[in-house]
N, C-alpha and C positions, 0 to 999 in steps of 0.2 A: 926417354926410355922408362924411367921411373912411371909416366902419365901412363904408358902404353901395358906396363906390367898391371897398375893399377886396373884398368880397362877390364885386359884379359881375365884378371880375378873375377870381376862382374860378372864375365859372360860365364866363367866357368861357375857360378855359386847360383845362376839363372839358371844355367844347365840341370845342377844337380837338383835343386829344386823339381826343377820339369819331371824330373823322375819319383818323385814322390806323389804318391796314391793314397785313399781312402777309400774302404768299403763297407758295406754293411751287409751284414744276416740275420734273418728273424729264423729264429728254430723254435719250434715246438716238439714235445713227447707225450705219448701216452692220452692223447686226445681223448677215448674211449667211448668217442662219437658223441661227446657234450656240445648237441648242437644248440641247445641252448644258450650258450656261450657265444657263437658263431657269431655272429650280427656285428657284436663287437668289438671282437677278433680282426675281422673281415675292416671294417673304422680303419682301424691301427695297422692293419697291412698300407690299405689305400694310402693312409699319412704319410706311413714313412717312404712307402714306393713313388711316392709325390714329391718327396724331397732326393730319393735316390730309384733314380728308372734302372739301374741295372742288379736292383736287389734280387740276393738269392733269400730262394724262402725253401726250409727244410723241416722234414717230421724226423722225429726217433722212434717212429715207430706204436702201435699199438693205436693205430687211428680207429677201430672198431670193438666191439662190443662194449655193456652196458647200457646199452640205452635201447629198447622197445624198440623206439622210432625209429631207430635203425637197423636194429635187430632183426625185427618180424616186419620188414619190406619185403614187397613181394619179393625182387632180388634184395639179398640178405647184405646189406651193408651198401648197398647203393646210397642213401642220401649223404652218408658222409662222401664220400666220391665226388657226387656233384656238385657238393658243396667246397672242396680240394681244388677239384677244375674252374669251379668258377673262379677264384680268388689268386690263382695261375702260381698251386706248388710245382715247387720244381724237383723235388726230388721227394724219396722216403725211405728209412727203413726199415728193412722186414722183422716185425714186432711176434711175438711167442702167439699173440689170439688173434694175427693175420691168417691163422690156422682155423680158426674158429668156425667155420664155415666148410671145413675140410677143405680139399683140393681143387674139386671142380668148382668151390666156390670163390676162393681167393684167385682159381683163374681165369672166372668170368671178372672179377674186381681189376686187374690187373688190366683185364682188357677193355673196361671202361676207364683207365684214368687217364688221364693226359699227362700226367707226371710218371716215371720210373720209377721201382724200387731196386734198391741195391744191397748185393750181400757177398762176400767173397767167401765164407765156410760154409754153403750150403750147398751139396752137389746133387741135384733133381735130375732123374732117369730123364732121357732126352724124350719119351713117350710122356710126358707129363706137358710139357712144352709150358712149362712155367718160364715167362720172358723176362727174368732178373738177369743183371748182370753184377761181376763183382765190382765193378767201379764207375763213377762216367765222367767223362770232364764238362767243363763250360769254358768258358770266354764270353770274358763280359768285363768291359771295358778297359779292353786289350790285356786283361789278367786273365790267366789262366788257372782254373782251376781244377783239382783231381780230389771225386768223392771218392772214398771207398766204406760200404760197409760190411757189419757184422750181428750176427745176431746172437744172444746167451744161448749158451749149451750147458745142461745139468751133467750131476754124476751119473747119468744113466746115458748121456751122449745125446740128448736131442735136449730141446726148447722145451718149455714148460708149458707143453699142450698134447693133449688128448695122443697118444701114438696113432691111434689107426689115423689120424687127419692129417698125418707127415708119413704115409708109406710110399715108398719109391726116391725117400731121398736120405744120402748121405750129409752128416754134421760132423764138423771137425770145430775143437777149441780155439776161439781167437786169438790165442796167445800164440797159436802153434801156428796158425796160417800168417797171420801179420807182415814176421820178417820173410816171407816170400812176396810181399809186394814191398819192399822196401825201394826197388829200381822207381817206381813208380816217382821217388822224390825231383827225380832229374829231370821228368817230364812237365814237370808243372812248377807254376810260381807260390799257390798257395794248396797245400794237402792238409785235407780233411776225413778223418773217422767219424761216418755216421753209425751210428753204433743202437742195437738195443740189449745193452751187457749190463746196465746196474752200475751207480756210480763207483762202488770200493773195486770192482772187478774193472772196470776202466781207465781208474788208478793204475793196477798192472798193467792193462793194456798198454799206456803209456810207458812205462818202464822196457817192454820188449818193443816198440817204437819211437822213438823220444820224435824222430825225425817230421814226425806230422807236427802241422802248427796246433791245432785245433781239433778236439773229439766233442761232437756235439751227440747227446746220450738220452738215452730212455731205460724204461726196467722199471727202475728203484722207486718210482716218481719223487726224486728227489727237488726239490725246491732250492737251488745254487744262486744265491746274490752274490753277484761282485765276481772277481778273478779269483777261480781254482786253477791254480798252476801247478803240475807233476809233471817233475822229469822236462819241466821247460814246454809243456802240453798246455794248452788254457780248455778244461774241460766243463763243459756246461749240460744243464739239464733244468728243465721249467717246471717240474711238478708235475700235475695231471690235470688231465677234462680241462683242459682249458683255462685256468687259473691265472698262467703268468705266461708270456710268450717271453724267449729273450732276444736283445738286440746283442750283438756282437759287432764290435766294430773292428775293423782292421788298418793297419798303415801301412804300407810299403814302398820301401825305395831300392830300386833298382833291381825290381824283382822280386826282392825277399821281406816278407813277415818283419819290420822295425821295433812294432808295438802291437799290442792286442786286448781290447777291453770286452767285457760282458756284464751288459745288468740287466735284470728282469723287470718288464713290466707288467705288472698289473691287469688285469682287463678287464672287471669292475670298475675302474675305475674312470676307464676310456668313456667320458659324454654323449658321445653318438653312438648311434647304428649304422650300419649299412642298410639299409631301406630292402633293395632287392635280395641280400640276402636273407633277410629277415622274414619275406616273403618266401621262399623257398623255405624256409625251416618251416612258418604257418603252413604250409600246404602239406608238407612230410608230416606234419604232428597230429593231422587230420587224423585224428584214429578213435572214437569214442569208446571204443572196448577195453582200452589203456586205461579208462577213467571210473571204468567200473569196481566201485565198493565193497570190497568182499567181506572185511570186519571191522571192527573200529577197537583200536588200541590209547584206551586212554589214560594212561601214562606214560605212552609212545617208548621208542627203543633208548637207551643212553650207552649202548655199548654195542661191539661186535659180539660177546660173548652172548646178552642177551639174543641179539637175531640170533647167533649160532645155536642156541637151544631152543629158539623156536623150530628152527629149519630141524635138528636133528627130529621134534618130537613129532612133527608132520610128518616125516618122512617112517619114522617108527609107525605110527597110529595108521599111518592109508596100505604101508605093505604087512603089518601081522608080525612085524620083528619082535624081539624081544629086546636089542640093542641097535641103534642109528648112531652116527659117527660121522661127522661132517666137517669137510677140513675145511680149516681155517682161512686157505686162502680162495676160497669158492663161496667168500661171504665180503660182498662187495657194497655193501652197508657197512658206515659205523656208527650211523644212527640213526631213527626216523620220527620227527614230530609226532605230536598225539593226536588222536583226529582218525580219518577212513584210513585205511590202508588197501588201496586198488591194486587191479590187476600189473599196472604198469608197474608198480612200486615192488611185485614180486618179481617182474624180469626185470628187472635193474637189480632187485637183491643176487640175482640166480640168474645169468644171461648166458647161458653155455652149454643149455640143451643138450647135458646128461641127464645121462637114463639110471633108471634105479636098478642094485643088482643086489640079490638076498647071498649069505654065503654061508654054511653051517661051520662056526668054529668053537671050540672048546676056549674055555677062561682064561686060558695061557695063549692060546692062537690072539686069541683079541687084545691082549696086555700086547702082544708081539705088534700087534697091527699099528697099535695106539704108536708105540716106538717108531713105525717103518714110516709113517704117515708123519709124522717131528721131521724125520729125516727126510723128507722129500722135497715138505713146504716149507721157502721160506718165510711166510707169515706168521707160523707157530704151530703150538698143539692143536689137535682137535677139540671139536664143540662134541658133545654126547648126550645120548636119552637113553636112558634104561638102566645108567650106570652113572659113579664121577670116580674120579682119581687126580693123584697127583703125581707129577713128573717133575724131577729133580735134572736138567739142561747143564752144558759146561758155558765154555763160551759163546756161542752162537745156539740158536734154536735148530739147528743140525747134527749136535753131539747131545747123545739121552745118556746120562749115568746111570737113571732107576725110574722106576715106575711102580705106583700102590693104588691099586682098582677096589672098589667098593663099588655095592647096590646100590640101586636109586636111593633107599635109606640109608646109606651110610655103616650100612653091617657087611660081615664077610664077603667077599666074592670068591664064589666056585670056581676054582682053575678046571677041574675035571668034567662039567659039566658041559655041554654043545650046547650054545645059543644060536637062533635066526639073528644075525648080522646083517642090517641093509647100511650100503655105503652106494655111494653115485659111481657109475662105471671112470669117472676120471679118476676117482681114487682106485680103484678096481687095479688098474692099467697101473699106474705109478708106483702102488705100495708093496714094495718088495719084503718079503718074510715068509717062512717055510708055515706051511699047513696043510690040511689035510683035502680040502675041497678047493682045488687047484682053480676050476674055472667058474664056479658061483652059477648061478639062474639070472640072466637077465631078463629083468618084469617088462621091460617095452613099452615104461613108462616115463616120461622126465620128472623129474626131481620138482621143478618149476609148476607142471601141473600139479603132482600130491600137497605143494606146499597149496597151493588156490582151494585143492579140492578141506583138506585140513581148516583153512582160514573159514571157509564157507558153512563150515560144519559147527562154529563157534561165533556167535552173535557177535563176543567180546574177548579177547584176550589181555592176560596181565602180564610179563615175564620181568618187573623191576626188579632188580637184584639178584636178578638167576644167576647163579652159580656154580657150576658146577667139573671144572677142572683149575686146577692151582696149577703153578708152577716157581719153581727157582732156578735164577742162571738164564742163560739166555738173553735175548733182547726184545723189549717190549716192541712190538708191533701193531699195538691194539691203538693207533694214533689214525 
């Protein structure tokens, strides 16, 4: 009796065993079409997909803009797509400059990729025929699993992109739609939030979910080594362009989530290429007009502030303003060697093909703007020409206490006086605050071009130590 009890132990410790799983997930965010990168991205998918055939592979979203190459394709955001498909993602989601392109173009994108994007607070007019859905499952090696994503919504109620390239569709906050898919836990073995919300905001997210195992994230391009765990969530996020992909491992027995790791790897540092993709990026890069010299900066950029006041002074000099104002997160540099500064190098600075718009505002309209413009982005204050100031921020670069404007010289500034104000019609759209010229003159020109036509008109430029707005409080973002 004793041998036979023994026995049965065996078989039942065999048993439970048998129930126990291992999985793995590579996730990426914020790609921003660094195809550069790709080759050996693409290495490190194959590796691990070679040790596990049923890997999922997931984006957080923001797979395009930034880069030329992909930008000014003739279809606009095509090489990153085919470069998605060839490497077999399986899912994405929908990122703030998947908009970038407006409507018709994110849904010719959509209907070249062989992956899905997912999103559950995004309700597009059915005449739009945007094919997202709010979740999908898989199965894969007899685990089930259930995506659901979400995308960041501002205080203004939509994604932090351009409004007329989101018309026809309804945005609700992730926090409010969430606990309506919470049934969704019953359905599946492992649930996951593909998210493009910003890690501190996905933080919460967890908190009105605890119930997902796993929130794989984009936004913030936050760089997450090791296990962030909130609210019993393990929340991850790889950085950007391609930097670090993370593995996520999983265990489960008997259905359910036991254990849950994540660490970033590197992808500099991966040995190989992939050959054929690598070939496919050489063929998209084909573009010699990218390569075209416009000035030569020889002391090169060492800060965002610096571009930002070149960008403001261009943008002043080709439209006739008296004051330019360029927010801060429409500068996508934070710094550039010394040497040519080509054509490419200005759409990669400026990849977002706004247009320049003049607006006549008096010295207090503009101190107002300066404030509305803090509060919209969160990468910081504005860059400016024509003017400097300082802004006094509470806790985050969304709350302005004060604000002190001065001339380009550093003497008074006229409240009473109307200035030409040129700002890019995405600030135009975003920067909420009372004035007198409600809808501005759009020139019908990009921002992108005046910068080239400026650059070309100066053999050489300096901008080391430009300086010219301060700030206290807040959070640095100039990293």
């Amino acid at each position: 009796m004793k041998r036979y009890c023994i026995s049965l132990l065996a078989v039942l410790t065999l048993s439970a065993s048998a129930q126990t799983k291992e999985f793995t997930i590579l996730a990426t965010n914020d790609m921003h079409a660094a195809v550069e990168n790709f080759s050996r991205f693409a290495a490190i998918v194959d590796s691990v997909r070679e040790l596990h055939p049923d890997l999922l592979l997931l984006s957080g979203g923001d797979n395009r803009t930034g880069n030329p190459i992909n930008d000014m394709y003739p279809i606009t955001g095509y090489p990153m797509v085919a470069l998605m498909n060839r490497i077999g993602f399986d899912l994405s989601a929908v990122g703030n400059h998947e908009f970038d392109s407006k409507l018709d173009g994110f849904r010719e994108l959509i209907n070249l990729s062989n992956f899905r994007y997912v999103c559950a607070n995004m309700y597009p007019n059915d005449t739009l025929r945007l094919h997202i859905e709010p979740y999908k499952f898989f199965e894969r090696d007899g685990i089930r699993f259930c995506i659901l994503g979400f995308i960041q919504v501002n205080r203004n109620g939509i994604p932090d992109a351009h409004p007329d390239a989101m018309r026809g569709i309804t945005f609700r906050y992730p926090n409010d739609v969430a606990p309506e898919y919470k049934w969704l836990r019953d359905r599946c073995d492992v649930l996951i939030l593909l998210t493009h919300n910003g890690y501190e905001a996905d933080i919460e997210l967890a908190k009105v979910f605890p119930e997902a195992d796993l929130i794989v994230g984009g936004h913030s391009h936050t760089a997450l080594e090791g296990n962030h765990l909130h609210s019993g969530v393990l929340i991850t996020q790889a950085g950007k362009k391609l930097t670090n992909v993370t593995e996520i491992k999983l265990k489960l027995q008997d259905g359910k989530v036991i254990d849950k790791q994540a660490h970033l790897i590197r992808i500099a540092d991966c040995p190989r290429i992939d050959t054929a993709i690598q070939a496919m990026v050489d063929k998209f890069s084909d573009n010699p007009f990218l390569n075209r010299v416009l000035t030569q900066v020889p002391n090169g950029f060492s800060s965002k502030q610096e571009l930002g006041c070149m960008m403001a002074d261009a943008q002043r000099a080709t439209t006739g303003a008296d004051i330019a104002i360029q927010n801060c997160g429409g500068v996508r540099y934070e710094t550039l060697p010394k040497g040519g500064m080509t054509v490419g190098d200005v759409l990669r600075l400026d990849p977002f093909g706004n247009e320049m718009m003049i607006f006549n505002l008096t010295g207090a309209e503009v101190k107002e703007l300066l404030k509305a413009i803090c509060r919209a982005d969160d990468y910081g204050p504005a860059y400016v020409s024509g003017i400097t100031y300082q802004i006094d921020l509470g806790r985050t670069n969304r709350e302005v206490k004060a604000i002190k404007v001065r001339n380009e010289k550093g003497g008074k500034f006229d409240e009473n006086r109307t200035y030409k104000v040129a700002i890019n019609s995405y600030v135009a759209s975003v920067a909420d605050y009372k004035r007198g010229d409600k809808d501005g003159t759009n020139l019908h020109v990009k921002s992108a071009d005046e910068i080239m036509k400026y650059l070309e008109q100066h053999p050489s430029i300096d901008y080391k130590g430009a300086v010219r707005r301060t700030y206290t409080g807040g959070e640095d973002m100039e990293k």
